[in-house]
N, C-alpha and C positions, 0 to 999 in steps of 0.2 A: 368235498368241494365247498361246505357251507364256510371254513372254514376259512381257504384263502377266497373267497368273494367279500367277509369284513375283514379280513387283514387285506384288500385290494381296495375298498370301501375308504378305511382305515387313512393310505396313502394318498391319495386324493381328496381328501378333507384334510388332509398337514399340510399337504400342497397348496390349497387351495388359501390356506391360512397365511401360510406366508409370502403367497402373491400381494396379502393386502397390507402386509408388513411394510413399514418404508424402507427404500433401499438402508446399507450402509451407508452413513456417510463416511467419506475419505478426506474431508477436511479438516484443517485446523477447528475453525471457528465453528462449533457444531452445538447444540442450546440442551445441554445436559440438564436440567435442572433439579434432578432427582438426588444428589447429597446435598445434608443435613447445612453442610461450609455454605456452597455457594445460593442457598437461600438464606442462610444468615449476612451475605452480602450483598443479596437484595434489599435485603431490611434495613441497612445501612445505607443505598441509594435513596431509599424513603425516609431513614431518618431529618435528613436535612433539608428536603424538600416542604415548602408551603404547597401544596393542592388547591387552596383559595384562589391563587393568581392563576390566571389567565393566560396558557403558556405563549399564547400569540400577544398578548401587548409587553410583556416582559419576561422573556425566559430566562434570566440570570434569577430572576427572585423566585421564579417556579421551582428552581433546579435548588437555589442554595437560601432560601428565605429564612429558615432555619437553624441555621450554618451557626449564625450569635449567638444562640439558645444555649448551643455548646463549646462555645468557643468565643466567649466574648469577650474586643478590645476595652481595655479602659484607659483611663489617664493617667497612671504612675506607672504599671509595669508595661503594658502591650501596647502600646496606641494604635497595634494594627495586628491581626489574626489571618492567617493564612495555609493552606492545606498543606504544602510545601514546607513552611514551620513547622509543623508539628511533625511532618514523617521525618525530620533531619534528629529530634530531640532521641526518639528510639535510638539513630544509627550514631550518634553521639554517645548515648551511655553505654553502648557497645566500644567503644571505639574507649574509653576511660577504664574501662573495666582490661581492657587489652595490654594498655599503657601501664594499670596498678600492678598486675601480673608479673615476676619473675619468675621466666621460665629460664629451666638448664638449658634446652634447646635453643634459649633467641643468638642470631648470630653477632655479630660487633656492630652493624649498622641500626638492630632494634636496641641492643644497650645503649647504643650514644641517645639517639632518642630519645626513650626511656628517663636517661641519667637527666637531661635539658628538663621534660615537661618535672620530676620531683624538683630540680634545682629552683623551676620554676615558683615552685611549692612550699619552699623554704621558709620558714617563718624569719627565720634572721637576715633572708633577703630583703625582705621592706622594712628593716628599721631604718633611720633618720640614719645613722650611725654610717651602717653599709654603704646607703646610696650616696652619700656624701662623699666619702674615701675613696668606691669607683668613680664618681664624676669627675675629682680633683685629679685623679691618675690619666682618664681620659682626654680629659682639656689641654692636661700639662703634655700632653702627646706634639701640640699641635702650638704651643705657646700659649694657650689662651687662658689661663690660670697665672695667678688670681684676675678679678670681676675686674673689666676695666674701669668701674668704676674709681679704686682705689685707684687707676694712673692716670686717669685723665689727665692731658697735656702733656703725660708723660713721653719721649721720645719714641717710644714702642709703640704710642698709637700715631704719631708722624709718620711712622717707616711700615706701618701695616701693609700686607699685599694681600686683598681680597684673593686674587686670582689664586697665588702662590697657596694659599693657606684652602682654599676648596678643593686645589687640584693634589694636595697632599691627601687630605680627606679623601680625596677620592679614591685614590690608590690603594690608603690603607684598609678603608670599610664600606668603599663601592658606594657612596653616597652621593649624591648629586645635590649642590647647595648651591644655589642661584644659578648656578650655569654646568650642567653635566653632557656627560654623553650616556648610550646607548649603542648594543650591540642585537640587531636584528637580522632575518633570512631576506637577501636580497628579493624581491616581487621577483624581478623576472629572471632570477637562476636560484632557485631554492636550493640549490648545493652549497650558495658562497654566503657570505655574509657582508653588512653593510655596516659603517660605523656612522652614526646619527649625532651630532652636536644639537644641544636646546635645551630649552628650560626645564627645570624640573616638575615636578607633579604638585602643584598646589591645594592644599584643601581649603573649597569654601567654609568652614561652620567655624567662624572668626569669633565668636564667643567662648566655643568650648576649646578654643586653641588657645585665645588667650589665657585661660585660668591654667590649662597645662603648660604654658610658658612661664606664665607666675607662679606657679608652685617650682618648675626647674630651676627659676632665677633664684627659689627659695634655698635651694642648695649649694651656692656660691658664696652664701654667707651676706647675701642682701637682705637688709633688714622690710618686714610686711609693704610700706609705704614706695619704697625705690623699685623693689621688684613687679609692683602694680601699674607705674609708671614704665619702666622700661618694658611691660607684656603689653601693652599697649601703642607702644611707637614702635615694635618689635612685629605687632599685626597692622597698622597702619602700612609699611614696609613692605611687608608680605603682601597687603591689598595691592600695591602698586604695581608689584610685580605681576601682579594675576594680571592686573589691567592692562600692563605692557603685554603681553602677550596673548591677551584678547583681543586685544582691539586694534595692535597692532600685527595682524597676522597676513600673512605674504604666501605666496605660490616658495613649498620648498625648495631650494638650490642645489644642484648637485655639479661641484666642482673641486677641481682640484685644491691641497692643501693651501699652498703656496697662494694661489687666487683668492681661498679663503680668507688667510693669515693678511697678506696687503691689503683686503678690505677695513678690515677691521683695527689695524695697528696702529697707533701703540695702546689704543683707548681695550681694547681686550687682546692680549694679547698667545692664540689659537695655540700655534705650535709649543708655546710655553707650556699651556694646560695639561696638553696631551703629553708632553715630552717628561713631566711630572706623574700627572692620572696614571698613562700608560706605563709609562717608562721607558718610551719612545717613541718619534714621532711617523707614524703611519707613510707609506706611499703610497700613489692614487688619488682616487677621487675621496671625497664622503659625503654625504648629504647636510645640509645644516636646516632644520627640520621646519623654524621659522623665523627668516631672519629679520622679520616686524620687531620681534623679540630685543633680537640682540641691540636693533637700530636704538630700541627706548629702553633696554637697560644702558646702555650709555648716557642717556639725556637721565635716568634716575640715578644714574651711580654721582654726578655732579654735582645736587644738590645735598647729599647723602651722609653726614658726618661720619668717619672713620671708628668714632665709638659705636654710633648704631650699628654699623657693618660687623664689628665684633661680638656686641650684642648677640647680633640676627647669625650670625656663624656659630656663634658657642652654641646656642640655644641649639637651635636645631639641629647640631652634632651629638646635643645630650638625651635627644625628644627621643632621637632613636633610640637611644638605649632605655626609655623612662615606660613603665608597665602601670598604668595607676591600676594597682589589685585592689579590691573589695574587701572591706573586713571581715565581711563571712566567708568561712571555708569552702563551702559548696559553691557561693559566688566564683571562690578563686577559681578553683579548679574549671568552671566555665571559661572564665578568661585563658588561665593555662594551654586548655587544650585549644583553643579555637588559636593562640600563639602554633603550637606546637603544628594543628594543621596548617597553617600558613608559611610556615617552613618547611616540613617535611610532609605533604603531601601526598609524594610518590611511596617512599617508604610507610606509612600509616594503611596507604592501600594494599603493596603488599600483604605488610601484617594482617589485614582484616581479611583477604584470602586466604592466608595462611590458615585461617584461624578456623575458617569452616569450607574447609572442601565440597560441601553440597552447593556449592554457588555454583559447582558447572553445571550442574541443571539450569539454572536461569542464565546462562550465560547460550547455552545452546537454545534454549527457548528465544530469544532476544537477537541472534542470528538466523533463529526461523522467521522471528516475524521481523527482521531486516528483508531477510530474503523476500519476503512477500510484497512488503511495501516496495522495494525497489522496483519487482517485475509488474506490479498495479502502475507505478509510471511509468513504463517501455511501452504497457500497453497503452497509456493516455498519448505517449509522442507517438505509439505508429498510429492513431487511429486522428493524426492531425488536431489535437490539442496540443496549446490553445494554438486558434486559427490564425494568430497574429504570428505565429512564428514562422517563416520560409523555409526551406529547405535546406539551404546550410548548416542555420541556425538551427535547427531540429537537428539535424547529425549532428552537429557538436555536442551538443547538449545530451544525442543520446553516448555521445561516442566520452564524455566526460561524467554520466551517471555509469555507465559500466565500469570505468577504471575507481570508479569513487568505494573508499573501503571502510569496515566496520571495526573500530578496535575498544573492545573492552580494559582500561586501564586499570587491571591485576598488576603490572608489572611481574609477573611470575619469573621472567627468564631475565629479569634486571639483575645485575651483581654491584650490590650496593654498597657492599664491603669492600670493594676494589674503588667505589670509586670516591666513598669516605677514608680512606683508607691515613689519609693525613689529619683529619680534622678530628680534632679532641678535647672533651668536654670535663670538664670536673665539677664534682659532686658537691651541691648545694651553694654555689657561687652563679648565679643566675647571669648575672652582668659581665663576669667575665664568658661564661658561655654564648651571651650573645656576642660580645667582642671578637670569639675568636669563630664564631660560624660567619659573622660579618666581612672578617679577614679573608676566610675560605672562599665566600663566595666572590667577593672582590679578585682576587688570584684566581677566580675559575672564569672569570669574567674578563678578566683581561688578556685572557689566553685563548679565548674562543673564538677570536677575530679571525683568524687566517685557518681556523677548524672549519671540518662539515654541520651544519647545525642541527641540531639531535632536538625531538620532538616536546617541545613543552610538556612542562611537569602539570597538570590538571588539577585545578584546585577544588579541592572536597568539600566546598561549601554551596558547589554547584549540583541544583537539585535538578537536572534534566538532561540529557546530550548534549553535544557543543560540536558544529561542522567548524571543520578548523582547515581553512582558506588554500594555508602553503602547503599542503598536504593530501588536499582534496581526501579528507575522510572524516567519519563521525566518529567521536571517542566518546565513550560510557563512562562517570566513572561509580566507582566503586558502591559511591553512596547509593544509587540507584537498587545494585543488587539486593541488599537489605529492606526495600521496601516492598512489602503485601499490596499496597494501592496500585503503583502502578506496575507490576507485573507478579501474577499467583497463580500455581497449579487449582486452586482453589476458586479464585474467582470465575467469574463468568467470563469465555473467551470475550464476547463486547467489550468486558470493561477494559481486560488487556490491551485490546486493539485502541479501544476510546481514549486509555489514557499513556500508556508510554509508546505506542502505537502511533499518535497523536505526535507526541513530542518527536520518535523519531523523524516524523515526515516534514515537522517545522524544519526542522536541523538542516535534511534534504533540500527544501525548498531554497535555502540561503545562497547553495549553489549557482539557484538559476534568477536570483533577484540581489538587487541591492551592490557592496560594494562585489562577491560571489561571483556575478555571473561576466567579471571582466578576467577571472583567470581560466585557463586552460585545463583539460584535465589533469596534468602532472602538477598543478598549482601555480604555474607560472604567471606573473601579468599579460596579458593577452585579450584583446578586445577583439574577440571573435564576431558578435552580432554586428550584420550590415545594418544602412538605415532606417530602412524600414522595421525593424526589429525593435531599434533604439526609441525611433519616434513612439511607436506602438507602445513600448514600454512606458516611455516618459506619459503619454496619454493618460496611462493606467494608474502611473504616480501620481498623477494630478488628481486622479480621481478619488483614491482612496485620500487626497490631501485634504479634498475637498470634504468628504463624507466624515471622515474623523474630526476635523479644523472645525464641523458646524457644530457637533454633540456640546453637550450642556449639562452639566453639575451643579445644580443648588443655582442655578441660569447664571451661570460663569462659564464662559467657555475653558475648555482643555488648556493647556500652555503648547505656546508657542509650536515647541517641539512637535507636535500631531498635525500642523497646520503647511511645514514645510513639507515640499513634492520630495525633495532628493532623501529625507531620513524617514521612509517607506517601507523599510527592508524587513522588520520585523512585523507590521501590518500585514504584508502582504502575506510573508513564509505563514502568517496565522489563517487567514484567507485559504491560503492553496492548500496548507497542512491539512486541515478539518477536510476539505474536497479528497485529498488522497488518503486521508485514514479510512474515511467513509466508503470511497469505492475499494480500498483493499478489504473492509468487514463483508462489504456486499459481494463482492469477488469468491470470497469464501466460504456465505453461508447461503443456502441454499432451501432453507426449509422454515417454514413459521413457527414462533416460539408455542410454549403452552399453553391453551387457551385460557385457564385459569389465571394468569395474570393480569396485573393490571391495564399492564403498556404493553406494545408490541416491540419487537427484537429491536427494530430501526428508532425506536419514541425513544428506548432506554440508552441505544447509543448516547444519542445526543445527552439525554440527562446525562448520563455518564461523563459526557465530556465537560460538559458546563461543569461540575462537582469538581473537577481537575481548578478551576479559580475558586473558589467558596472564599469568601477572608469577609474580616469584617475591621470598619475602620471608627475609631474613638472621634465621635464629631464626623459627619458627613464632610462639613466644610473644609478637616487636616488634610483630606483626601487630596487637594488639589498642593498639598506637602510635598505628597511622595510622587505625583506624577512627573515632576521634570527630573526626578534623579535617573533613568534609564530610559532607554531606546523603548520599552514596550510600554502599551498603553495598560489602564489600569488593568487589575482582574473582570472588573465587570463588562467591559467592553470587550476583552478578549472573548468573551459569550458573546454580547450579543450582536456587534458588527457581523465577524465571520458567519455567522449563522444566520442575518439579514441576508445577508448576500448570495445565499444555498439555498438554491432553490428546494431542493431535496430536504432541506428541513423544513421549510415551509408546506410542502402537501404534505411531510409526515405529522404533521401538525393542525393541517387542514387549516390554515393561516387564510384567511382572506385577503386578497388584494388589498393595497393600500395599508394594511393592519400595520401595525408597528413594527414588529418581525416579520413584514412581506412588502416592501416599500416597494414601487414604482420603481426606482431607480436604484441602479442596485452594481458596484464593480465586483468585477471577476476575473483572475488570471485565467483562469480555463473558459476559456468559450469560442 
């Protein structure tokens, strides 16, 4: 008996042990801390952080004060440093090393590729030599060889036809020169498409344009002094045109051909353009995008001489095809590839799949934590967040987050070879490769009009998610999977959720703010919110207008950009994002981290998230440089607005009232 009373002893002391055991947990997000990886990840949250500052009067310098120490901008190469810069540099030499590769296996669509980025590479492609002989071939396509200079007065520039000669170009290499079209998915039938008339894409940076216009003029055989003079009235020209269509901009038009064409005849003359560009002239309606535009290129075409119109058409016919390469090798091949992503895209993502099959591990991880963040917002709309929304407008919005879908752009099941199947490249003639992919896309472009519209190719220089309107879905792409920061088996699940976690919920958020939340769930235009929804909204604009429009830099205000209600969209998505990253991390952890650390599970969040901007900029003052190029506000602010406005950061922080990071007044989508 002695014998089972400690083996009964025995069983009741095991039991008893692991009642105090904590449960399992069954969630994702669960504070492992015990491998060697994700405490080396901690140390790397600490690396970049100051501990000196004060996390309540500035938590951007709390989080990334540091940030310079290893990553600092200067004045010849970086004049600006960024987290997102540097994960792109890894997924880049990955992506060159793919391209140098000849493999027996790659199929016809990664050879032509391939064959483009070495052509690119060519040394005999930048001599003086080369580029000269394809420009003269090019020009002479179109009439425009030799330099008008040599005919001035001559008959050929009397009988010149601006129109005739862009809408040739156009046809041939899909180029839009002072006056193109565009083929877009109608707003409100995403099945059909829409043909767009308007001006082309302008670049502001009128210095560095001019010297690449006088170096192009340089190859027509103008000598140093004429070609400096002609880049010069050449961006003059080009200024006007910006202006005409700045400042002249109108509510779009959407009418028929013929309404069109009599508006504007014989001063432009429409159906000519099209019946050229296209190859024939359209029936229907079409939009003409802004006809402010067209009103003042007419009043500019008047005073305009027929030589500079040649001028400004050759040039810019040859700009496309002009690659200013760097003299060092390694320079090149930067430039190269960043050409090669910018064309092929789609196929480069492939390949980069192809390449390492362990991606579907993070592809499946990246649809779990989709999945999670979705249903953290089903729970925010049943539970009447925000309280401005009605009940219509809450069903919609939930009945348009459940149809909204997640797509990882592998292109795995793309057949790229069918659909290159025409286009062909030869080997070490860079210029004439661009010609003839310029042709192919032109010819794919012109054909697409009376097609279903197939989903935008995702351009791989995009470092986060992208919610894409006509579609209503988030697409991944590629680049993403390659990076350890923002998603790793290895990291700590916080950082995952903090930082691509984060990103996907901005993405989300676009849906239900900005221009987003006027389509339907199938992506259609569709202005589902009544007024009261709208007003509320508009309230809300004004608020964050107001709170970003007062902020101060070296006591300069923001630009302009931060201060208008209606260009809020990305504000806000940063606002609500941080709110639903945050309750999907809380949603799924359940337990307090190890006491031996520094911060607790919810402190590191946040640091975490702040670490997602760390950048540093060459001169404080450049800063207000880079702010009006894009819709989002700087790095720094991306910290620490949204996180004024959370409340939940501020008690994690123990922020006092008032404090810098816990203002008095404070907007919020959710409340």
């Amino acid at each position: 008996m002695g014998f089972y009373s400690f083996l009964w002893k025995c069983i009741v002391l095991l039991w008893c042990a692991v009642q105090k055991l904590p449960p399992k947990p069954v969630q994702q997000f669960t504070p492992e801390i015990k491998n060697s990886t994700q405490s080396l990840h901690l140390k790397s949250v600490h690396r970049y952080m100051n501990v000196s500052v004060d996390p309540c009067e500035n938590f951007y310098d709390f989080a990334c004060g540091k940030w310079k120490t290893y990553y600092p901008a200067n004045q010849t190469v970086k004049h600006t440093t960024r987290l997102f810069d540097e994960l792109n540099k890894d997924f880049d030499r990955k992506l060159t090393e793919i391209l140098k590769k000849q493999d027996v296996t790659d199929n016809d669509s990664e050879r032509k590729v391939k064959t483009f980025y070495f052509s690119c590479l060519n040394p005999e492609g930048g001599t003086k030599f080369y580029i000269k002989e394809k420009f003269k071939q090019i020009a002479s396509e179109f009439d425009l060889y030799p330099s008008v200079q040599i005919f001035q007065g001559h008959r050929r520039e009397q009988a010149f036809d601006w129109l005739e000669t862009v809408a040739q170009i156009s046809h041939k290499y899909g180029l839009n020169i002072i006056f193109g079209y565009s083929i877009k998915p109608d707003a409100k039938d995403n099945t059909a498409h829409n043909l767009i008339l308007g001006s082309p894409h302008f670049a502001p940076h009128y210095q560095r344009l001019r010297h690449e216009y006088e170096t192009i003029l340089g190859y027509l055989n103008l000598n140093a002094a004429t070609a400096n003079v002609i880049a010069w009235e050449l961006v003059d020209f080009e200024s006007a045109l910006l202006q005409a269509n700045r400042y002249g901009t109108k509510s779009p038009l959407n009418d028929s051909i013929d309404s069109i064409h009599k508006e504007y005849f014989p001063h432009v003359d429409i159906k000519k353009f099209l019946n050229i560009s296209l190859g024939y002239v359209p029936v229907g309606v079409v939009w003409l995008e802004n006809p402010g535009y067209l009103e003042n290129l007419i009043k500019t075409l008047k005073w305009t001489p027929k030589k500079l119109l040649i001028n400004y058409i050759v040039t810019k016919l040859l700009h496309h095809f002009w690659t200013d390469l760097p003299l060092q090798f390694f320079e090149q091949m930067d430039v190269c590839l960043k050409i090669t992503k910018e064309k092929f895209p789609h196929i480069l993502s492939q390949m980069f799949f192809k390449s390492n099959k362990a991606l579907n591990e993070r592809i499946y991880a990246i649809e779990t934590l989709w999945s999670q963040i979705t249903s953290t917002l089903r729970t925010i709309f049943d539970s009447k967040r925000p309280l401005w929304f009605d009940k219509f407008t809450r069903q919609m919005a939930r009945e348009k987050l459940n149809s909204m879908t997640l797509h990882v752009a592998t292109y795995q099941d793309y057949d790229f070879d069918q659909e290159y199947r025409w286009l062909w490249f030869t080997p070490n003639d860079y210029i004439e490769n661009l010609r003839s992919l310029s042709g192919f896309e032109a010819f794919t472009r012109r054909h697409s009009l009376y097609q279903k519209p197939q989903h935008e190719h995702i351009s791989l220089d995009l470092k986060t998610p992208v919610y894409v309107i006509s579609s209503n879905s988030i697409v991944v792409p590629v680049s993403i999977l390659n990076s350890n920061f923002l998603w790793s088996t290895s990291n700590l699940n916080l950082m995952n959720v903090a930082h691509l976690g984060f990103c996907l919920a901005h993405e989300i958020m676009h849906a239900f703010s900005g221009a987003g939340r006027n389509y339907n769930p199938l992506g259609n235009f569709y202005k589902y919110w009544n007024k009261h929804a709208e007003h509320e909204y508009t309230k809300l604009e004004a608020c964050f207008a107001d709170q970003y429009g007062n902020l101060t830099e070296n006591a300069k205000y923001l630009p302009k950009l931060h201060r208008q209600v209606h260009k809020q969209d990305e504000n806000m998505a940063d606002n609500a994002g941080i709110v639903l990253a945050y309750e999907t991390f809380k949603q799924s952890h359940k337990y307090e981290l190890d006491t031996t650390l520094t911060y607790t599970y919810d402190q590191l969040f946040f640091i975490t998230y702040a670490q997602l901007w760390c950048s540093d900029t060459w001169r404080k003052e450049t800063m207000q440089n880079f702010l009006p190029m894009g819709r989002h506000a700087h790095n720094e602010l991306r910290v620490l607005v949204p996180l004024k406005n959370f409340d939940q950061f501020s008690s994690t922080f123990k922020c006092p009232k008032g404090s810098p990071m816990n203002p008095n007044h404070k907007c919020k989508f959710f409340h």
